[in-house]
C-alpha positions in Angstrom: 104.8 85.8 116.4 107.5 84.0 114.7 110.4 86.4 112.8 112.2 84.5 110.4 115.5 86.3 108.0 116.1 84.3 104.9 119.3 85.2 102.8 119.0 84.2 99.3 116.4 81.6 99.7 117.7 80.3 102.6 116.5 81.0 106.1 119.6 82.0 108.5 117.5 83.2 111.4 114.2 82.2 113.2 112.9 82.9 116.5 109.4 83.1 118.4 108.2 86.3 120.5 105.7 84.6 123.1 105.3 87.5 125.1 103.0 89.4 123.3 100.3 90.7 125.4 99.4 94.2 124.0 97.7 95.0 120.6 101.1 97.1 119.9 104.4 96.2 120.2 108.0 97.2 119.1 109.6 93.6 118.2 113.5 93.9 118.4 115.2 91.4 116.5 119.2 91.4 115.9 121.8 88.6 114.5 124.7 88.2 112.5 125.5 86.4 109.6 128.6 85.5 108.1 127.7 86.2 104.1 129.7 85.4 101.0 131.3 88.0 99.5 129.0 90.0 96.9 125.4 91.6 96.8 123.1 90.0 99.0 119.5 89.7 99.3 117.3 89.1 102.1 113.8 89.4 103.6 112.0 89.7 106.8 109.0 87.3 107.6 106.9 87.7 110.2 104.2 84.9 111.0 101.3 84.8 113.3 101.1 81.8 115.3 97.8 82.6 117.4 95.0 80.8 115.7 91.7 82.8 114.4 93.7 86.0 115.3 95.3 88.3 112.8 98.1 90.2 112.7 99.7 92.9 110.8 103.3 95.0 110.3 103.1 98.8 110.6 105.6 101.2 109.7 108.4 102.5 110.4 110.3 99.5 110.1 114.5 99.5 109.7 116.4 96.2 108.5 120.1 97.8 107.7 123.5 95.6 108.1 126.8 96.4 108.3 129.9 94.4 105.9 133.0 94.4 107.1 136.1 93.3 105.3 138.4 90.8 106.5 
C-alpha cells in the first residue's frame, strides 16, 4: 500500500506500508508540512501496489491538522 498527501496539486508526502499481512488493518500515517499562509487543500491517496489484488478504504477515517502561527 502506498499513502501519498498532496497539498494543492503537489505531493508533500509519500510512503509504502509493506507489512501488510491481514485482510484488515489500521494504517497510521503522520507528517508535517510547513504551508503558506491561507486556506489549504489537500487529499489522501491510497494505492495498491500488490498485482491482481484489490483493495479498498473503509470508514472511519480522520485527516485533521493543526496551524500554528509564527
Amino acid at each position: 500500500m502506498l499513502v501519498r498527501i498532496w497539498r494543492a496539486g503537489k505531493e508533500i508526502y509519500y510512503g509504502l506500508e509493506s507489512n501488510v499481512f491481514d485482510n484488515n488493518i489500521i494504517l497510521n500515517v503522520e507528517t508535517v508540512d510547513v504551508a503558506p499562509l491561507g486556506v489549504q487543500n489537500y487529499q489522501l491517496i491510497i494505492e495498491n501496489q500488490t498485482p491482481a489484488t484489490t483493495a479498498f478504504v473503509a470508514g472511519p477515517l480522520v485527516f485533521s491538522a493543526t496551524a500554528y502561527s509564527g
